[in-house]
C-alpha positions as CSV (number, residue, x, y, z in Angstrom):
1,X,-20.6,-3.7,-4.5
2,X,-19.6,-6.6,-6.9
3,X,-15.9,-7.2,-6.7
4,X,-13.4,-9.6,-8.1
5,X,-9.0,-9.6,-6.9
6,X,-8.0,-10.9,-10.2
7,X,-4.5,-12.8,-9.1
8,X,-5.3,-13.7,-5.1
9,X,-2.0,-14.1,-4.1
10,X,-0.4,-12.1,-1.2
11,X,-1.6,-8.9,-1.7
12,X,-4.9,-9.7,-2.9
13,X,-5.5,-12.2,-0.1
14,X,-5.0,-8.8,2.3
15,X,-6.8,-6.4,0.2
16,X,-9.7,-9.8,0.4
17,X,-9.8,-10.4,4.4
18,X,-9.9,-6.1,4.6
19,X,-12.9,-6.1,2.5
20,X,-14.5,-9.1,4.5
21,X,-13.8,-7.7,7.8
22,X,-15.7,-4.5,6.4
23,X,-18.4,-6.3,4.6
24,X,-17.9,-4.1,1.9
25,X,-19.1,-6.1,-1.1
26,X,-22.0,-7.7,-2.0
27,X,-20.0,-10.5,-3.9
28,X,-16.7,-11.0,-4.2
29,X,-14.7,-13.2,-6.7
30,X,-11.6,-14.6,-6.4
31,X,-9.3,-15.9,-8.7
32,X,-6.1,-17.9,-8.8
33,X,-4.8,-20.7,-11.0
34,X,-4.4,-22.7,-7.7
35,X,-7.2,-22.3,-5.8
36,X,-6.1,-24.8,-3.1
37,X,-4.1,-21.7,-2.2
38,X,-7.6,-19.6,-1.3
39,X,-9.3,-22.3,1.1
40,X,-9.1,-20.2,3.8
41,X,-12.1,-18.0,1.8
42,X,-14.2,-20.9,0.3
43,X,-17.1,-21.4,2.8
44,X,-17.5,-18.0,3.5
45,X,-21.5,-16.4,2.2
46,X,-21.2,-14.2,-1.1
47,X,-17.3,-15.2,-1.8
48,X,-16.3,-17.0,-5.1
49,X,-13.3,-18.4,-6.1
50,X,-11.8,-19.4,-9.4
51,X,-9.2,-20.7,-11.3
52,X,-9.7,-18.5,-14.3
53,X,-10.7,-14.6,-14.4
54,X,-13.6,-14.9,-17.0
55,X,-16.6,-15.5,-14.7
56,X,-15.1,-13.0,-12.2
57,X,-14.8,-10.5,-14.8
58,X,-17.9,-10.6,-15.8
59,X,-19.8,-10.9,-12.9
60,X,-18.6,-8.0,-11.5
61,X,-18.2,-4.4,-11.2
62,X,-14.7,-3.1,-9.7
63,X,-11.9,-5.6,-10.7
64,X,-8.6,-5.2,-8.5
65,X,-5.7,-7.0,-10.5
66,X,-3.0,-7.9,-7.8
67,X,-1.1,-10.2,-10.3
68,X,3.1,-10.4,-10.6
69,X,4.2,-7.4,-13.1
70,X,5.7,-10.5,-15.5
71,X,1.9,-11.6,-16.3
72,X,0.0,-8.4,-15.9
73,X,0.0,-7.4,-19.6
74,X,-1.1,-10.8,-21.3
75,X,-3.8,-11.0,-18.4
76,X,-4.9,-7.4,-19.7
77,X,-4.7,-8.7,-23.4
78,X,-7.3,-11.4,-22.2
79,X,-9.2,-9.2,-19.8
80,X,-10.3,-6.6,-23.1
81,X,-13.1,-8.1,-24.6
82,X,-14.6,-8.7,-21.5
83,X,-14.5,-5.1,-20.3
84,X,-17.8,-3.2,-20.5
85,X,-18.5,0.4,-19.9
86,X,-19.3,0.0,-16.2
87,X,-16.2,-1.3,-15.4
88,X,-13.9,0.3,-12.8
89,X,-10.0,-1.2,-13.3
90,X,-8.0,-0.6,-10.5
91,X,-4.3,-1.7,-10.8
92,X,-1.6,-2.7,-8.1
93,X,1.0,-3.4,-10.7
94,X,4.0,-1.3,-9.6
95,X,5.4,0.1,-12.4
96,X,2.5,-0.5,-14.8
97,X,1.6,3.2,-16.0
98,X,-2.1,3.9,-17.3
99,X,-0.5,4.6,-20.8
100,X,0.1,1.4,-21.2
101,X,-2.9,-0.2,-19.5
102,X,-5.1,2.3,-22.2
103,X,-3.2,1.0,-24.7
104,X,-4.4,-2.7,-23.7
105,X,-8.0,-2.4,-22.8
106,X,-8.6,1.0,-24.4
107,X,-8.3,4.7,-23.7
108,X,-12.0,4.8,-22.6
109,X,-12.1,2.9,-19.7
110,X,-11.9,3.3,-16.2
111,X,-8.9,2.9,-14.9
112,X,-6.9,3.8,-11.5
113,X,-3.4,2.7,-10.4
114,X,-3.3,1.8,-6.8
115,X,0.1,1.7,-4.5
116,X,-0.8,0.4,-1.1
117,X,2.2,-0.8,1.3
118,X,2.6,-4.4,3.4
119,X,0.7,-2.8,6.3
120,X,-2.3,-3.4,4.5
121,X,-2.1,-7.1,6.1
122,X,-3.0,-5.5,9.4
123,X,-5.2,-2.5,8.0
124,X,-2.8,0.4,8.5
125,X,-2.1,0.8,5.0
126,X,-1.1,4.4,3.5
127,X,-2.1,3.6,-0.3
128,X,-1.9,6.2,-3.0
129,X,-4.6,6.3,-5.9
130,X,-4.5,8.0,-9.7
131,X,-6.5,7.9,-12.5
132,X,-6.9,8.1,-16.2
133,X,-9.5,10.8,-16.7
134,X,-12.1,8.3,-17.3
135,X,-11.8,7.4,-13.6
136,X,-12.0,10.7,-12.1
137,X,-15.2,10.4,-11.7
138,X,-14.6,7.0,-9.9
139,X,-12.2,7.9,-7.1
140,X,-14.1,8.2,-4.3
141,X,-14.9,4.5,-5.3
142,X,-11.4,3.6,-5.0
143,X,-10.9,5.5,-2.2
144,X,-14.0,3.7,0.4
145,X,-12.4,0.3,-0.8
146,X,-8.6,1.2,0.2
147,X,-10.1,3.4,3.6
148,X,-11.2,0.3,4.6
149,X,-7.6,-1.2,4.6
150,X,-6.0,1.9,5.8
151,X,-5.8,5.4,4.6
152,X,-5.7,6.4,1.2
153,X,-4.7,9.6,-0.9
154,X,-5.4,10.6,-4.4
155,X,-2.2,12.0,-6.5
156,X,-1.1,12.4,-10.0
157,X,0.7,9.8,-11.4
158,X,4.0,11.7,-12.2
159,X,4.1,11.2,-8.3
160,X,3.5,7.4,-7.9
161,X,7.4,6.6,-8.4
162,X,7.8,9.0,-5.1
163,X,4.9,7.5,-3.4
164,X,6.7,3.9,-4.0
165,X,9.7,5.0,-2.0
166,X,7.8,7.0,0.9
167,X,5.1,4.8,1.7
168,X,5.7,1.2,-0.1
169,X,9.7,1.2,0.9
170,X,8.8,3.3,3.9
171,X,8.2,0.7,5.5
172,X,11.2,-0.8,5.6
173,X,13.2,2.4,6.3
174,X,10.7,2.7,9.8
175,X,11.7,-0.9,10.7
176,X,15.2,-0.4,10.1
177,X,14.6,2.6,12.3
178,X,12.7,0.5,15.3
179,X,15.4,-2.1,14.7
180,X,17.8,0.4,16.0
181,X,15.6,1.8,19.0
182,X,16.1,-1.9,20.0
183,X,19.1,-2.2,19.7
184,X,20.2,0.1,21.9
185,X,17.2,-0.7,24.6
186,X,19.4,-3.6,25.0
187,X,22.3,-2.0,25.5
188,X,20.6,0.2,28.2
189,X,19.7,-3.3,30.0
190,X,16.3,-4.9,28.6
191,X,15.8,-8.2,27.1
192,X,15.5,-8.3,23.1
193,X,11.7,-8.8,23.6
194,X,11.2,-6.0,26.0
195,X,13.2,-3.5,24.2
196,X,11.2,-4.4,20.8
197,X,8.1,-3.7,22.1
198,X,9.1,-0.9,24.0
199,X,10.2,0.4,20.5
200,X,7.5,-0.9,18.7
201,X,4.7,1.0,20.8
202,X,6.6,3.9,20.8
203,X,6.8,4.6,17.4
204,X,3.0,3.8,17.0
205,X,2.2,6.3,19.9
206,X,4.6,8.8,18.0
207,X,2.6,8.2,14.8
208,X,-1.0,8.3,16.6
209,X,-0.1,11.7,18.0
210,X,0.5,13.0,15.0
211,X,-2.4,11.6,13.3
212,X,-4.8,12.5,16.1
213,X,-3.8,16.1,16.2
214,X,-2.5,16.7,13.1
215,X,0.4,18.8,14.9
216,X,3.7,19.0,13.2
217,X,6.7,17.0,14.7
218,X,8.5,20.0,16.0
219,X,5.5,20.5,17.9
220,X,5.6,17.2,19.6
221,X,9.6,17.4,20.3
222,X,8.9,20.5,22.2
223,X,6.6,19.0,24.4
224,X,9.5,16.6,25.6
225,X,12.6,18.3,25.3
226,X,13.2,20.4,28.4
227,X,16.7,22.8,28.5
228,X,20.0,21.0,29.4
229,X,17.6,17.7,29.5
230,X,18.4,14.2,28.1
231,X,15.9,14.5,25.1
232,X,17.4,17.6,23.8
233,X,21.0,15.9,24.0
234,X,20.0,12.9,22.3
235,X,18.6,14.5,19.5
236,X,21.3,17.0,19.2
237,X,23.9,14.1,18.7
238,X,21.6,12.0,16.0
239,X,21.8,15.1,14.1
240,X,25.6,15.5,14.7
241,X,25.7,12.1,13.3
242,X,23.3,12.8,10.2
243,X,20.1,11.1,11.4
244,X,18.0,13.4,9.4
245,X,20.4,13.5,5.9
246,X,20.9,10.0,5.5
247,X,17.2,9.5,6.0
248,X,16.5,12.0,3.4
249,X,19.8,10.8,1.0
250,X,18.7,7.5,1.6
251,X,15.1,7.9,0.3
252,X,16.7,10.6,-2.7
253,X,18.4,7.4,-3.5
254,X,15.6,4.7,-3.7
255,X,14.0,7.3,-5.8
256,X,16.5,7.6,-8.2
257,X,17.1,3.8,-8.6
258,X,13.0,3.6,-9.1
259,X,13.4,5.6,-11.9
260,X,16.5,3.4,-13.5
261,X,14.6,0.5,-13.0
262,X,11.6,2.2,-15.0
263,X,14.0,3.2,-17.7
264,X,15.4,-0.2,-17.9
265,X,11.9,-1.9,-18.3
């Protein structure tokens, strides 16, 4: 698969060393307007990196543009005449609907809107995929790349503002969470760097169950809550305390700021 990150910077240097850990292109272009930046790619076989997007463009098939939201729409302007039919677009623009991507490059071309999260640095991304109808028939394309660098789900884009908060803000609301299983670690007598990484590998052993089985929580508490035991009284006061509203407020609330931000813009 031919493949060009059109706007290497963070992101697309992840999405880039996911791909080469995979071997999952048969060339890949990079581009940047300071390539210094990508020297960590440029002796690698079948990788190409430049400072401008036409070569890359053209050259190849699925183009992921990982650019800052400020510059997406005059790169698109300049991206249009270059666009043939074979073209897959795939977009990690938050906030960039497909709308407005058609109405830059044309209603007939292939395009997908990808939200992946900052895991994707370590391969444990959860990154949500739509599509214009056009690139229905192009998801499963979309969907080998991202699987690579995590998991990935297909939804309609009337749910990507949601997905933003659950998976791409998510992340922080689960380290806030782990920040706080240290926390009190420490107070129950380890060091800071015991009690993180007692809290770390707990919540990935929590998550692994889940993802292993495919149990529901509930399912898992029971397994460790006993009656009159310690689990079962710990729990009960977190909800006392609203552990499980002001999660779900909390999120309710990025949400709704998501979609004043969207309004603004």
């Amino acid at each position: 698969m031919k493949i060009a990150i059109i706007g290497t910077g963070n992101l697309g240097k992840s999405i880039a060393k996911g791909l080469i850990q995979n071997n999952s292109f048969t060339q890949l272009f990079l581009t940047k307007r300071n390539i210094d930046e990508l020297h960590e790619f440029k002796d690698l076989p079948n990788i190409f990196i430049r400072s401008n997007n036409e070569e890359a463009i053209v050259q190849s098939k699925v183009l992921i543009f990982a650019v800052q939201p400020a510059h997406f729409e005059k790169v698109l302007k300049e991206t249009a005449p270059l666009l043939s039919n074979n073209h897959i677009v795939i977009s990690t623009v938050t906030g960039f609907s497909i709308e407005k991507m058609e109405s830059l490059i044309g209603a007939n071309a292939t395009i997908m809107r990808a939200m992946p999260n900052t895991a994707i640095a370590v391969g444990k991304s959860m990154t949500c995929i739509c599509s214009n109808i056009h690139g229905k028939a192009h998801q499963q394309t979309a969907m080998a790349i991202f699987n690579q660098l995590g998991t990935s789900m297909v939804i309609p884009e009337s749910q990507m503002q949601a997905a933003t908060v659950i998976c791409a803000s998510g992340i922080a609301f689960w380290m806030r969470l782990i920040r706080a299983t240290t926390q009190a670690a420490i107070q129950l007598g380890f060091d800071a760097k015991e009690a993180q990484e007692l809290a770390m590998h707990t919540s990935e052993g929590a998550a692994s169950l889940l993802i292993a089985t495919g149990n529901h929580p509930e399912e898992e508490i029971d397994k460790v809550t006993t009656p009159k035991g310690c689990t079962i009284e710990g729990l009960n006061e977190m909800e006392h305390k609203g552990l499980s509203a002001a999660l779900i407020q909390g999120m309710i609330a990025s949400f709704n700021k998501i979609n004043t931000i969207k309004k603004e813009n």
